[in-house]
C-alpha positions in Angstrom: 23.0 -16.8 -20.5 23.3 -17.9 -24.0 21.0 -16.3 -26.6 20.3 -19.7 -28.2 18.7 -20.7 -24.8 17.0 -18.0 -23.9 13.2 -17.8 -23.9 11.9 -14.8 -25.9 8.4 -16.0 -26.1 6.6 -14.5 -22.2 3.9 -17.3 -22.9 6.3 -19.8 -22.5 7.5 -18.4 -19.3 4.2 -17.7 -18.0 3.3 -21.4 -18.9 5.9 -22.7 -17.1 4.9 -20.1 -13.6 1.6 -21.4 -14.2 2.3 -25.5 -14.5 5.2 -26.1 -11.9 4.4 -26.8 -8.7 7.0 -25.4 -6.4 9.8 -23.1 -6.8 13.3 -22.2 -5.1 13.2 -18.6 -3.2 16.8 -16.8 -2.4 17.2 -14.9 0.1 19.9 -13.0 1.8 20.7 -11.2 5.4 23.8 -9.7 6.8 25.9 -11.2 3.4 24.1 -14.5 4.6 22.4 -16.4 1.7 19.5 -18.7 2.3 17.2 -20.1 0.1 14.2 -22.5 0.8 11.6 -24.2 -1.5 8.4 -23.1 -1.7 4.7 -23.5 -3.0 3.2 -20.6 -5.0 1.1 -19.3 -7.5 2.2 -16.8 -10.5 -0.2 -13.8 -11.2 -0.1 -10.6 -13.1 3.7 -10.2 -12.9 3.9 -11.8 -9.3 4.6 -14.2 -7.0 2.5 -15.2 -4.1 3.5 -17.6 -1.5 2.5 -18.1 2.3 4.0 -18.8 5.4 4.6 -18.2 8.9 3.7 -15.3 11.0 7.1 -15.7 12.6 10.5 -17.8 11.5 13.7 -17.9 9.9 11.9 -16.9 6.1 9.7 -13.7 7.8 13.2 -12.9 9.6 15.1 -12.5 6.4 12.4 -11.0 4.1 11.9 -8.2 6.8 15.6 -7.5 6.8 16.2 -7.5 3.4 13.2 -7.7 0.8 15.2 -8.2 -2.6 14.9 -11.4 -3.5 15.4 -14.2 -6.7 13.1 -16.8 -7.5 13.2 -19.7 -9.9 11.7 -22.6 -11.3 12.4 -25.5 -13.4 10.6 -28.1 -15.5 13.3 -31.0 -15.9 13.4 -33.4 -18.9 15.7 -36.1 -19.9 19.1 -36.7 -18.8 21.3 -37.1 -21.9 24.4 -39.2 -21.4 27.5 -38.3 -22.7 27.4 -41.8 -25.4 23.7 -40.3 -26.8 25.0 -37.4 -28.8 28.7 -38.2 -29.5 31.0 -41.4 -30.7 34.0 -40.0 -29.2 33.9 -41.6 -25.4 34.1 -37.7 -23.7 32.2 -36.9 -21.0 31.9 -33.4 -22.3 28.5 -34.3 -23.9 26.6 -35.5 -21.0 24.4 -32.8 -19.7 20.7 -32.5 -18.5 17.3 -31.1 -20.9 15.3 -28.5 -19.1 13.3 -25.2 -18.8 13.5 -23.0 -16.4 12.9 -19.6 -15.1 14.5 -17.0 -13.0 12.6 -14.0 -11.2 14.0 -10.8 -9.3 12.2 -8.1 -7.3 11.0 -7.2 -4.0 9.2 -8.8 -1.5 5.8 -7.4 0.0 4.3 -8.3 3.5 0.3 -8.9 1.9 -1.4 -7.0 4.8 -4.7 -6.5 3.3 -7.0 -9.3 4.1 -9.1 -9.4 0.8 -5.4 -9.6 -1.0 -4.7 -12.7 1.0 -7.9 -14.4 0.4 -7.3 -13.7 -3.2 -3.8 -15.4 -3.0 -4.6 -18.4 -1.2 -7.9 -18.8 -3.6 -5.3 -18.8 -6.5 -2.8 -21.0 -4.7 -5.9 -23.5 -3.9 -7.1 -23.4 -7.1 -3.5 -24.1 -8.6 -3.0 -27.0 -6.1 -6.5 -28.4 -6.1 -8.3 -27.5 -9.4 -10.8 -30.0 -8.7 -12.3 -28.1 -6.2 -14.2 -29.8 -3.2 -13.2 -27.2 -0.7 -15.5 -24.5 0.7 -13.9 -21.3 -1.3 -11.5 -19.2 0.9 -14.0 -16.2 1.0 -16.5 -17.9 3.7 -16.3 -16.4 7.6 -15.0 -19.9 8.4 -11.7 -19.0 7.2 -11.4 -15.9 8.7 -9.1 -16.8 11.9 -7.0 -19.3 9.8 -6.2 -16.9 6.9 -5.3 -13.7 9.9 -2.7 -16.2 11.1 -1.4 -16.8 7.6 1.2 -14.0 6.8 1.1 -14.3 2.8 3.8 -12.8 0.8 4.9 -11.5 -2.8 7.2 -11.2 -4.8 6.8 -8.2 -7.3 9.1 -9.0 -10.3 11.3 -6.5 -11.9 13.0 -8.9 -13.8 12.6 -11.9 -16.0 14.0 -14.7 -17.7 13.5 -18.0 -19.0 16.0 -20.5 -20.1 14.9 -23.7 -22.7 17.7 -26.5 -23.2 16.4 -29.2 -25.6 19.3 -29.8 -28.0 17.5 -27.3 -30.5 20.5 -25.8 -31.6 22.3 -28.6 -32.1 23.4 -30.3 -35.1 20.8 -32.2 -37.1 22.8 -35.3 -36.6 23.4 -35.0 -32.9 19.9 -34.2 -32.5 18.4 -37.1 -33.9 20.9 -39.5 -32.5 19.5 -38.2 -29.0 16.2 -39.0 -30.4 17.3 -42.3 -31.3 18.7 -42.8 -27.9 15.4 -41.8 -25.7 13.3 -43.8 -27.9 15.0 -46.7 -27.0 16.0 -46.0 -23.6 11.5 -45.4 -23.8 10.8 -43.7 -20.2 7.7 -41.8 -19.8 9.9 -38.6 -19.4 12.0 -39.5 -22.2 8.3 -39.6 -24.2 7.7 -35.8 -23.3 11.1 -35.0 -23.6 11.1 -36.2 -27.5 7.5 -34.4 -28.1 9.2 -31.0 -26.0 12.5 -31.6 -28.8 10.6 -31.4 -31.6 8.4 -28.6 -30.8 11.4 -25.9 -30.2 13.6 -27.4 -33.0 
């Protein structure tokens, strides 16, 4: 990874664990990779997730329980012609942050843990509340057929690609470019560019 687009701020990173709503888990079994997208919730330096108390995900975790997780917040696509007068293609590429997690996977066995996890999930998913909160008896056969899962990171990183190394020039003409072109995306991805310039 390039030092100019690495995160070194942990907010940043945490911010983004916190905000986005799904994330891609990678797996792997017998030199078999598989990865599948998944809803979660990030907490004290790990990843909770739920699932099935039997399948192809519980299958490969119990086989092998290293794993890599990541996430990304996308922003603008940048065509080639908004930062360069020269007709390549070379420019064209794709704004971003994102963030990529390694450790090991634990089976959540104790039930107060998984109550805990699905409360945080719940409240990430549906901060408005209206729900009866995960602690009450009624849950009780619903979350014991739950398995719930986490991922306890060892390692970190975050990656942040808004044209803030480039060229004062170049980065305004981008500017320039999404201000015109005027989608809502293109409006956070201007106020997201000048914040890490």
């Amino acid at each position: 990874m390039k030092a100019q687009v690495r995160i070194k701020d942990k907010n940043i990173i945490v911010k983004l664990l916190e905000d986005v709503e799904y994330g891609t888990l990678a797996l792997s079994k017998n030199n078999i990779p598989y990865s599948l997208p998944i809803n979660f919730v990030y907490a004290e330096d790990t990843i909770y997730f739920h699932g099935a108390k039997k399948g192809k995900k519980k299958d490969f975790m119990s086989d092998n329980n290293l794993a890599s997780f990541s996430v990304v917040e996308p922003f603008s696509l940048i065509q080639s012609y908004f930062s360069s007068k020269d007709n390549l293609a070379c420019p064209a590429t794709h704004f971003f942050k994102s963030v990529i997690c390694d450790g090991e996977i634990v089976f959540v066995d104790e039930y107060e843990e998984k109550v805990k996890a699905l409360s945080l999930l719940m409240k990430k998913l549906q901060p408005e509340g209206k729900y009866i909160p995960l602690d009450d008896k009624i849950y009780l056969n619903m979350i014991n057929a739950t398995e719930v899962f986490k991922l306890k990171i060892k390692n970190i990183e975050g990656k942040l690609k808004l044209g803030q190394n480039l060229p004062k020039d170049r980065f305004n003409m981008i500017l320039e470019y999404l201000e015109n072109r005027g989608f809502d995306l293109d409006k956070e991805t201007i106020t997201q560019m000048k914040e890490y310039r």
